[in-house]
Structure formats: structure tokens, C-alpha cells
VOGU-3710 file (C-alpha; in Angstrom, 3 decimals, decimal comma):
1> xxxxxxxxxx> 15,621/52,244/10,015  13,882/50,454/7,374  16,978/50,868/4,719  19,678/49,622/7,743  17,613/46,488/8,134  16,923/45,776/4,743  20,785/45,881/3,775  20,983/43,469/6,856  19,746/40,957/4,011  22,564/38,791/2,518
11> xxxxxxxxxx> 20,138/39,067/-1,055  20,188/43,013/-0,726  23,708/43,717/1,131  25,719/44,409/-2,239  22,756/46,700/-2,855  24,206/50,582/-3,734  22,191/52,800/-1,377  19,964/54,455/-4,122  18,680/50,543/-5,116  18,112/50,593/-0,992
21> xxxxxxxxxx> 16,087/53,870/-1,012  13,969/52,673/-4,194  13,657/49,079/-2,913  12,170/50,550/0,779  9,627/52,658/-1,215  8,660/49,673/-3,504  7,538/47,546/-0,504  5,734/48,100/2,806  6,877/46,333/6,068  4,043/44,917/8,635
31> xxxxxxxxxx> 3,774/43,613/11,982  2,764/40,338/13,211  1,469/39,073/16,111  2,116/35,647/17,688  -0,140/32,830/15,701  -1,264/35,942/13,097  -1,659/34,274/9,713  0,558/36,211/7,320  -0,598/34,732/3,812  -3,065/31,474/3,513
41> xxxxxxxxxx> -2,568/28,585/0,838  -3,884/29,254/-1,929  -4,121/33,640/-1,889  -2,552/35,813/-4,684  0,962/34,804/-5,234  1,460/38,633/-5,595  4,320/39,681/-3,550  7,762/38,426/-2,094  8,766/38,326/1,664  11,852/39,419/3,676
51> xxxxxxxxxx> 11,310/38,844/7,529  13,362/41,345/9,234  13,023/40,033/12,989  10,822/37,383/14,433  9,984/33,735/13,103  7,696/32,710/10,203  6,276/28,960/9,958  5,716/27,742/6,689  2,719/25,043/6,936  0,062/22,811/4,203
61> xxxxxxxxxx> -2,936/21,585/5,798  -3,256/17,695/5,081  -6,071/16,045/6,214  -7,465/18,847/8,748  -3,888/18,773/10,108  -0,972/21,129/9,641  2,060/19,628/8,250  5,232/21,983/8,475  7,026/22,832/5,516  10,506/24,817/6,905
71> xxxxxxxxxx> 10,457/27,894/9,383  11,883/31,267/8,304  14,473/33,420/10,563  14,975/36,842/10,615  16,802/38,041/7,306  15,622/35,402/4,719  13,463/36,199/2,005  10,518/33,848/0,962  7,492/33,376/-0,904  9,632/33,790/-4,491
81> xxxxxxxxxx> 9,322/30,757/-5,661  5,455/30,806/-7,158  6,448/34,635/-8,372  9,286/33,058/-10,257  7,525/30,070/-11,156  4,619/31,968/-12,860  2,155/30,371/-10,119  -0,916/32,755/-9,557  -1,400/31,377/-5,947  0,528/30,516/-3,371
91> xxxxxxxxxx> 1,562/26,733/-2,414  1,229/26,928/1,209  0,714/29,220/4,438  3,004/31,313/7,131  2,142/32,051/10,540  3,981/34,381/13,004  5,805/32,013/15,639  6,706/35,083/17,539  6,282/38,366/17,069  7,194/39,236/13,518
101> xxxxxxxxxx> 8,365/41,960/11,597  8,055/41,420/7,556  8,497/43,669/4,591  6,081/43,188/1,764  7,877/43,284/-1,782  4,966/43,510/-4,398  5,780/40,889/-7,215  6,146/43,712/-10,094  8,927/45,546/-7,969  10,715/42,712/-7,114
111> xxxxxxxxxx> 10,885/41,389/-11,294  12,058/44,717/-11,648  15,016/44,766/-9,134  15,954/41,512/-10,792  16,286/42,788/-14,164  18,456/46,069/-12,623  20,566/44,565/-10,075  22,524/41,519/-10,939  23,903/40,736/-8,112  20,260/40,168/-6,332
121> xxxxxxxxxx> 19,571/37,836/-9,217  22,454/35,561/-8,835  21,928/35,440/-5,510  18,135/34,766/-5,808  18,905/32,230/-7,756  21,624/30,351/-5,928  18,652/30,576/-3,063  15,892/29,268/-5,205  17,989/26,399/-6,560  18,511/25,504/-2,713
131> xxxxxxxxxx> 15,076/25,571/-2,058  13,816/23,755/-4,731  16,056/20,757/-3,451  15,065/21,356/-0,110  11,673/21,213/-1,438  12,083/17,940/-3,793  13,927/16,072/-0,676  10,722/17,011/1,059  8,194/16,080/-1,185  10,113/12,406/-2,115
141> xxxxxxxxxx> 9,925/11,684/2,385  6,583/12,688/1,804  5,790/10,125/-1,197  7,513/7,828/0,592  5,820/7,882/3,931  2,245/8,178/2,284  3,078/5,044/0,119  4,123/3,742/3,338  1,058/4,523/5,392  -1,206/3,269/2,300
151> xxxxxxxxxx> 0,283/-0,068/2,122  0,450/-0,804/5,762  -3,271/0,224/6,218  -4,152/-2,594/3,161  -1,290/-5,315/4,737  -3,177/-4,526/7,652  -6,722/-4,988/6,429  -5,509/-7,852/4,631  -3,379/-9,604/7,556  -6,724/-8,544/9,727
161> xxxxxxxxxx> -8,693/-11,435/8,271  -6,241/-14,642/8,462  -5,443/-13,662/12,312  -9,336/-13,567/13,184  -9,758/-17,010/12,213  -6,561/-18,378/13,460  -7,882/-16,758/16,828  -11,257/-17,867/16,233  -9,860/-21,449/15,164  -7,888/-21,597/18,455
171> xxxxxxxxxx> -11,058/-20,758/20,705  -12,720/-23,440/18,868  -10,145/-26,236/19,020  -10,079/-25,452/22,823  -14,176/-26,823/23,133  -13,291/-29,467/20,546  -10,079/-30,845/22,793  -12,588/-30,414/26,045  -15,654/-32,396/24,025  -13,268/-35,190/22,366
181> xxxxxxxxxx> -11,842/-36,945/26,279  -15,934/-36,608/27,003  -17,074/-38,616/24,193  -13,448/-41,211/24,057  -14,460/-42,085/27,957  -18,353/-42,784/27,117  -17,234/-44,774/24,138  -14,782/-47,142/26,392  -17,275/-47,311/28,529  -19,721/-49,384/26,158
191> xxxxxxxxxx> -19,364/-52,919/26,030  -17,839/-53,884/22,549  -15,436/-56,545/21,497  -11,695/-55,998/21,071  -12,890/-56,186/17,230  -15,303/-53,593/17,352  -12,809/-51,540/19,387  -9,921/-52,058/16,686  -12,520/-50,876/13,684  -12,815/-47,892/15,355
201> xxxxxxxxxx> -9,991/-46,792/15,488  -9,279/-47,711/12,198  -12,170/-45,848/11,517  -11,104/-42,505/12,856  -7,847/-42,909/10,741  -10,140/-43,361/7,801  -12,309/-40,656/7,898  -9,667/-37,914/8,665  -7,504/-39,158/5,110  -11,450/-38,897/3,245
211> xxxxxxxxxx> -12,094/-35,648/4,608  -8,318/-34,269/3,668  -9,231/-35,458/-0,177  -13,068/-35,099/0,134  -14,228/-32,856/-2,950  -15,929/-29,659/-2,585  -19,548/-29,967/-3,748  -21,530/-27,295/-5,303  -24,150/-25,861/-2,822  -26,971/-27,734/-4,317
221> xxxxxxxxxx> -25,380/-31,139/-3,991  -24,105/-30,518/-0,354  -27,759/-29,615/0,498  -29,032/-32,826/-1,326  -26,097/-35,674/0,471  -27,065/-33,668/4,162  -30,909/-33,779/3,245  -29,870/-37,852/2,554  -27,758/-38,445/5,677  -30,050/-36,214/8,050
231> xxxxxxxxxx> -32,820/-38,636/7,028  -31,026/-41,602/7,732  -29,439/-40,277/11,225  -33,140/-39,848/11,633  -34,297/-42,943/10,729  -31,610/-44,940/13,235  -32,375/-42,763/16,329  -29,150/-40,828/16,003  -29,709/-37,471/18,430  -29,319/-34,410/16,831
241> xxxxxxxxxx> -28,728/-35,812/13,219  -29,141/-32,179/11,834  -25,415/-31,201/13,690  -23,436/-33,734/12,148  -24,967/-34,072/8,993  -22,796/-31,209/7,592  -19,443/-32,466/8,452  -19,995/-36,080/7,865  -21,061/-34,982/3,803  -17,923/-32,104/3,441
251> xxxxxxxxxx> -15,574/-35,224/4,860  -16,984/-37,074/1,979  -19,060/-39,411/3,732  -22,009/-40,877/2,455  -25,368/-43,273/3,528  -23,253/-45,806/2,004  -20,804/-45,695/4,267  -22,840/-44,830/7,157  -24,761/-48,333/6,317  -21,156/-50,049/6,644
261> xxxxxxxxxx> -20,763/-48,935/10,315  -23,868/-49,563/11,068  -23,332/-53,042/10,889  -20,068/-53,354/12,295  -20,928/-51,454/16,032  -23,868/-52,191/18,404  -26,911/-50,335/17,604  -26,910/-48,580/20,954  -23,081/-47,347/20,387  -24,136/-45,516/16,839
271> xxxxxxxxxx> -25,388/-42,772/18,684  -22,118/-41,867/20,631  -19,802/-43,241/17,687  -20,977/-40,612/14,876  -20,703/-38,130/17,542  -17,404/-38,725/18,476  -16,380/-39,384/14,451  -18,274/-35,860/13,750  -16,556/-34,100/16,713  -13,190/-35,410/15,664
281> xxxxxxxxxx> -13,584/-34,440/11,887  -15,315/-30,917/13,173  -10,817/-30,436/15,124  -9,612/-31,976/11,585  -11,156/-29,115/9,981  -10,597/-26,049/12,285  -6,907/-27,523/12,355  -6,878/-26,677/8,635  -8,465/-23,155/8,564  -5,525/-22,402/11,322
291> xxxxxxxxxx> -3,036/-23,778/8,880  -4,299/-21,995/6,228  -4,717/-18,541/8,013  -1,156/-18,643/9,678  -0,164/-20,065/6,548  -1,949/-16,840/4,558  -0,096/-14,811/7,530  3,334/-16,270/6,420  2,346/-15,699/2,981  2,465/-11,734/3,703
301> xxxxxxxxxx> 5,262/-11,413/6,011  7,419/-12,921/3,655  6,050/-10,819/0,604  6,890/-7,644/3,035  10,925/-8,936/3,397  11,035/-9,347/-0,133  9,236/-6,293/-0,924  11,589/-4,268/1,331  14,931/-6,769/1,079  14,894/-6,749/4,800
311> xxxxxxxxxx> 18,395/-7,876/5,945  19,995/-7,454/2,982  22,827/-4,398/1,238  20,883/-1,962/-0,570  22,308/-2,981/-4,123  21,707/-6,894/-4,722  20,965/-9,148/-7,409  17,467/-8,556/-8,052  15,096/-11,402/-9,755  12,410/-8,661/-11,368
321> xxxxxxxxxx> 9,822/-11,357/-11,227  9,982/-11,939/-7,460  9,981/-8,477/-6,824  6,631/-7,706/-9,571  5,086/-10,785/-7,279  5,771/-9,583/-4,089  4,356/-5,705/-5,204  1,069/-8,228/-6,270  1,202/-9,844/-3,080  0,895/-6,748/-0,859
331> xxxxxxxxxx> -1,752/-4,976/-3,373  -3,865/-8,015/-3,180  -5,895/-6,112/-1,000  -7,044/-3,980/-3,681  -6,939/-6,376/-6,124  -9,979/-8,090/-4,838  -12,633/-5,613/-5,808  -12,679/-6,683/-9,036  -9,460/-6,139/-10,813  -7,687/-9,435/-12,609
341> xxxxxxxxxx> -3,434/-9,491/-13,582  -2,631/-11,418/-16,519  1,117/-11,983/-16,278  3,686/-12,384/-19,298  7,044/-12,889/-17,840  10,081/-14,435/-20,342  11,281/-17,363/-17,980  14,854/-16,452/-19,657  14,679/-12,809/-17,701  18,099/-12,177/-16,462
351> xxxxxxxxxx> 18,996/-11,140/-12,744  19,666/-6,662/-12,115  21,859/-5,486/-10,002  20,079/-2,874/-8,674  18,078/-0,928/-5,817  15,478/-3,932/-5,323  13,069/-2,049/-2,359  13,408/0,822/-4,770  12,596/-1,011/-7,788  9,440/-2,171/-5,733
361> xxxxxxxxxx> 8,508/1,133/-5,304  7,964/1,671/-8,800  6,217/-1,464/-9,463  3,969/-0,144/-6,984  3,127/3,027/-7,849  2,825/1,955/-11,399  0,553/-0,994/-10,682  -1,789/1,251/-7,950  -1,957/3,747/-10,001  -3,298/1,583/-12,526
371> xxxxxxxxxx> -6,195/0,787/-9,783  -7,482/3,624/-9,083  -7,549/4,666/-12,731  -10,359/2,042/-13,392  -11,853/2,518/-10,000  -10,974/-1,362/-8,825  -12,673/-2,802/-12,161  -10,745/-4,148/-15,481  -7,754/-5,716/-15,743  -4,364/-5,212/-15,726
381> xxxxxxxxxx> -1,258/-7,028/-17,421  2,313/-7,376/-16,498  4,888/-8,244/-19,283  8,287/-8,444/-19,164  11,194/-9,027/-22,160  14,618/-8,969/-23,300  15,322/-5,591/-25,371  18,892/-6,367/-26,652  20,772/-5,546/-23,667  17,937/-4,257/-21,574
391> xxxxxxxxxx> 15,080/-5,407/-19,438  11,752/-4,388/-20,601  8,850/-4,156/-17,783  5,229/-3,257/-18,904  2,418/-2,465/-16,985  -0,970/-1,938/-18,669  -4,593/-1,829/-18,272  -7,797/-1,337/-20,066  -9,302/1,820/-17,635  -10,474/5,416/-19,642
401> xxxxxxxxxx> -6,491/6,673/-20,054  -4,725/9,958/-19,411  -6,280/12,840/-20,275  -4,298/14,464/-23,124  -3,830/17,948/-21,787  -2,361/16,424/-18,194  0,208/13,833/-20,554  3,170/15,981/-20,626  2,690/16,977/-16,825  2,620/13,272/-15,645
411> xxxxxxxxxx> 6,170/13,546/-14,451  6,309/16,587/-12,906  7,711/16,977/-9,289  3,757/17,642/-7,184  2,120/16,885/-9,578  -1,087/14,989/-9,020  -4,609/13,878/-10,295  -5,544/12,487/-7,129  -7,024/14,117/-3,816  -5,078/13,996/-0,101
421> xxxxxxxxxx> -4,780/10,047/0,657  -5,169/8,639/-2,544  -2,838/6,427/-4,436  0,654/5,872/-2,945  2,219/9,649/-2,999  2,126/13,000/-5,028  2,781/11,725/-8,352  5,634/10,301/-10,894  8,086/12,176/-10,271  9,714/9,541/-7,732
431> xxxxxxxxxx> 9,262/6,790/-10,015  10,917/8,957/-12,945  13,664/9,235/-10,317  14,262/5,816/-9,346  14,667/4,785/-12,508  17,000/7,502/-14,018  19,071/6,154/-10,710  19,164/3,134/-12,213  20,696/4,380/-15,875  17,428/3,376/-17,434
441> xxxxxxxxxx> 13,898/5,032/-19,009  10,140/4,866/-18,068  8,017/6,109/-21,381  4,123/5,915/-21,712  1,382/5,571/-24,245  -2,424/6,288/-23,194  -5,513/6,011/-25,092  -9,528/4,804/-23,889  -9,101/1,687/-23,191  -5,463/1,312/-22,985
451> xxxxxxxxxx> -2,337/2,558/-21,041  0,987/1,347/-20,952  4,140/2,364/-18,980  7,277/0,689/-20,474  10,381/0,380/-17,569  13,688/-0,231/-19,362  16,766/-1,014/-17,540  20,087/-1,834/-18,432  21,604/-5,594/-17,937  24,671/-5,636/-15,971
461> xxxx> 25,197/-1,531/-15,635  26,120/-0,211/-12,076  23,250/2,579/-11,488  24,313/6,266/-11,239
//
């Protein structure tokens, strides 16, 4: 029964029925119930699979969770590709979706029925050369949806603080707008000639242009001109002198100027007037941290569409400068823990036609990776050249380099240095990709203290 199922295999059915008898003997065939692990990531990659009835579920655990790879039907073989691959372990785990029946073909046997029987070799083969694209187009959505989630956590993080103070702004402006008709009515309601009327409200003009072009002062000055003004708010009866001696010294205003209103308004108005000139510069200012955050916000949305050429055909005219600024914009989050970016950019830099949201993609996994090498601490710079009739992109930094023995490796499809949520995806490989795509070449050197990746890519060449 076991030699009629096993020639049920497309691998084994130009088998002769000796190679059948053997090949039954070699292996063992086992049972599985539904849910029964068969083999867990990381055991003995010591034997090959055929599953002669039921349904096997290939699976990686990311992150406590279990991430499906492909699912197995009755008469495919698996598990060959770390036994052909020399890997001692295996890359992932199956589970029995139903119930199961698998043969068990220890790894010895099965390089021996490849050396014997040609026709199971080229048809291994043609298998494993499907499966390693299956595999590649796997790993490369994978890449591409944990660069993905990594960058929309940081735009979020960094979008998170502009939108609290535009909200906070908003609440703000709403008790300022409820104060201001308050204070105007008690103000109207003092008697003071049409001249003292018109200087105020030539007054309120004033102050708002002084406190748009009002310097910042260092923190010991600021605390010296509020010290001066609270005193003389104190000294003229002023209520509360302490509240509005802040924003009267950030608008730029002084005991000087103070002395000049004084004598131009009844001394039982100054009270009501520097309230109403403090509330009024107190809107002036909130109106500017809401044009700044929403401006901020703007800022980030519009780094995203270029990032991702939102709207636009997937091969354009690509400015390499907007898109290295853009990749900037939306790492800034990271940026801020203590890493600076000197940039070198030739102003003469001609325009690629190219892939731009793909080209972005390796500007970013160049640059982050370039983070987390010096642990958000150093500093990175971004050059760019004309090399005869290519464009030259380099990204450095000054972190501890790439180990020597993982150098040749950096490119590899899976291969990483980092651990489950780190960086932007599962290594180089993508990056290598990209820019093969576009007809050109990424090289490296790395040393303590230095690292440089070198993009190259060709002016005016359609990409492959």
C-alpha cells in the first residue's frame, strides 16, 4: 500500500519498481492528528517529507504570532530545501490541518536517490527552483509590509505631536475668543476720549506686529525683563501682574513701553487695558503654534506623497534629491535621538527615469539601517555626484561597521543582523534588487568608524 501511494508522487512516478521497494524501506510513514506538530522551527533538518493524504501547514512564529508560510496537499514533498541547502535546522514549522498521513525520508537516503535516479533530481530541482521564488516573492511582501508597519508607527509618533497641540491650541483659542468680547465691553464701558479710544486700537495693531518679530531671549534674560515688568505691574496696582508678565516680555514689550501707555490712558483703565492687550497677544500666540503644528502636519503628508509618488505612473522623472529629502523627512522621527545628516548634493544632479517609491525604499533602508547601527548616536552623510554617465548616491556614517565575517552575507535573500521588528525588513536583499531593476550597482566599504554604501545608476537608461 505504501509503494502504490508513494508512486502516486509526481517526484517518484517515473520511479522503476525496485527504486519504489528500496525508497519504502529507506523511509517510515507516520500519522498525524488534527493540530499535531509534525517538525518545530528550528529541529534537525534531518529528513525530507512526502504527505500522502491529509493537509500540512507550514508556519514561523513572529512576534508570539503564527504567520503562514504555504500549506501542503496530499502528494507534495517538502522540507528539501534546508537538506539541499546544507542548513542543519529547519526554517520553519508544520502542523497537521487534518488528519495526516506523511512518509519520513531520512536526509542520507534521499541524497542517495538523487545521485541514482535522475529523473527524481530534475524533477526536485524544477520543484526547488519554484519554491525558492515562491519563497523570495514571500519574503520581499514581507520586507515590504514590515518597512511599512515601521514607518507608519514613527509618521505616527511623529504626526502624534503637531495634532495634540493644534487640538490643544483650538481648546484654548475657544476661552481666549469667550475672554476677549468680556474684556472689549468693560473697556467701552470706561469713560475715555475718542483719542484715547483711537490709541488703543492702534495699540493692539502694534503689539501683535512686535510680538510676530519679538526675539527669543535666553532663559535668564526672559526671567530678568518679567522680574522688571512684574515689579512695575506691581507698583501701578495692576491685578495679577505675575499672569501677564510673561507674554507682555516674549511680545517684546518692555517697562519702557509700559511707561508710554501709562501716560496716554486713565490710571483706572491700566488695569483692564494690559489685560485685554495680554489676552489678545496670549490668541496671537496660540494662533501661531496652530499654524505651525498644522503646518508641521502638512509638512509630513506631503513628504508621504512624495515618498510614495501618490497619483502618479510608476516610472517618472525622478529628482534624487527630493526623494533622499522626503526618506529624511519621514525618518525624522528617529533622527531626533541624537543622530545629525550632513548633506552633499551636486546642484547639477540630473533627473532618473526610474521607479521613484522604489528608489525611496532603498534610501530608506540604507539610511535606517545606518541608525540602528550606531544605536541613534553619530552622524550620518548623504552625498551625491556625477560618475561619467551615472548617478552616484552615498550614504555613510561613523557607527562600529560590519563585522568582517557577516560582509559577504550582507546581501543575501533572509539574511539579517537584527531581531523580529527591527529595522525596516529582513535584510539587503530587496535593496540589491531594486537597484539591479534599475540597470545599476550598490557596493560597500566598512571599517570602525566608517561605512559607506555607494548607489550607482545609469542617466537616461530604461530599467530592466
Amino acid at each position: 500500500m505504501l509503494i502504490e501511494a508513494l508512486r502516486q508522487v509526481p517526484v517518484f512516478s517515473k520511479l522503476q519498481e525496485d527504486r519504489l521497494q528500496w525508497l519504502s524501506q529507506a523511509g517510515k510513514a507516520v500519522w498525524l492528528e488534527p493540530g499535531e506538530l509534525h517538525r518545530g522551527e528550528g529541529s534537525p533538518a534531518d529528513h525530507v517529507f512526502v504527505l500522502l493524504e491529509g493537509e500540512i501547514r507550514i508556519y514561523q512564529k513572529v512576534d508570539e504570532q503564527e504567520v503562514v508560510l504555504t500549506t501542503y496537499k496530499p502528494n507534495e514533498l517538502y522540507g528539501e530545501l534546508p537538506v539541499l541547502t546544507g542548513d542543519e535546522y529547519l526554517w520553519a514549522s508544520g502542523r497537521a490541518v487534518t488528519h495526516s498521513y506523511v512518509f519520513e525520508l531520512p536526509k542520507d537516503a534521499f541524497w542517495q536517490l538523487l545521485s541514482s535516479c535522475s529523473c527524481v533530481m530534475t524533477a526536485i530541482l524544477g520543484t526547488m527552483a519554484r519554491r525558492m521564488q515562491d519563497i523570495q516573492t514571500l519574503s520581499q511582501q514581507r520586507e515590504k509590509l514590515a518597512a511599512l508597519g515601521t514607518l507608519a508607527a514613527g509618521l505616527a509618533h511623529e504626526m502624534n505631536n503637531p495634532a495634540a497641540a493644534v487640538v490643544r491650541g483650538a481648546r484654548h483659542l475657544q476661552d481666549i475668543f469667550e475672554e476677549l468680547p468680556c474684556l472689549s465691553l468693560k473697556l467701552n464701558q470706561q469713560q475715555m476720549t475718542p483719542i484715547q479710544l483711537e490709541f488703543l486700537a492702534d495699540l493692539q495693531c502694534e503689539v501683535v506686529k512686535r510680538a510676530k518679530t519679538a526675539p527669543r531671549l535666553d532663559p535668564l534674560r526672559q526671567s530678568d525683563r518679567e522680574e522688571e515688568v512684574n515689579d512695575w505691574l506691581d507698583a501701578h496696582d495692576v491685578k495679577d501682574g505675575w499672569k501677564l508678565s510673561s507674554t507682555l516680555v516674549s511680545a517684546g514689550l518692555d517697562t519702557e513701553w509700559l511707561d508710554t501707555v501709562a501716560t496716554k490712558v486713565p490710571p483706572e483703565c491700566l488695569n483692564d487695558i494690559l489685560t485685554w492687550i495680554s489676552t489678545a497677544l496670549t490668541g496671537v500666540g496660540v494662533l501661531s503654534e496652530v499654524e505651525h503644528g498644522s503646518s508641521r502636519i502638512s509638512q509630513l503628508v506631503k513628504a508621504i506623497k512624495d515618498y510614495s509618488y501618490m497619483d502618479q505612473a510608476p516610472l517618472q522623472d525622478v529628482d534624487v534629491h527630493e526623494g533622499l529629502e522626503s526618506t529624511i523627512t519621514i525618518l525624522s522621527y528617529k533622527l531626533k535621538t541624537g543622530v545629525t545628516v550632513t548633506r552633499e548634493y551636486d546642484p547639477n544632479l540630473p533627473r532618473l527615469l526610474a521607479y521613484g517609491s522604489e528608489l525611496n525604499q532603498v534610501w530608506t533602508n540604507l539610511i535606517d539601517n545606518a541608525i540602528e547601527a550606531m544605536n541613534g548616536q553619530g552622524e550620518i552623510w548623504i552625498r551625491t555626484w556625477c560618475e561619467y554617465d551615472h548617478v552616484l548616491v552615498e550614504i555613510a556614517d561613523n557607527g562600529p561597521g560590519i563585522p568582517r565575517d557577516i560582509q559577504p552575507r550582507i546581501f543575501e535573500p533572509f539574511f539579517t543582523t537584527k531581531g523580529v521588528g527591527q529595522g525596516t525588513g529582513l535584510g539587503l536583499d530587496v535593496t540589491y534588487r531594486i537597484v539591479s531593476k534599475h540597470k545599476g550597482d550598490i557596493s560597500f566599504v566598512s571599517q570602525p568608524g566608517e561605512t559607506r554604501f555607494q548607489v550607482r545608476l545609469p542617466i537616461g537608461s530604461q530599467t530592466a
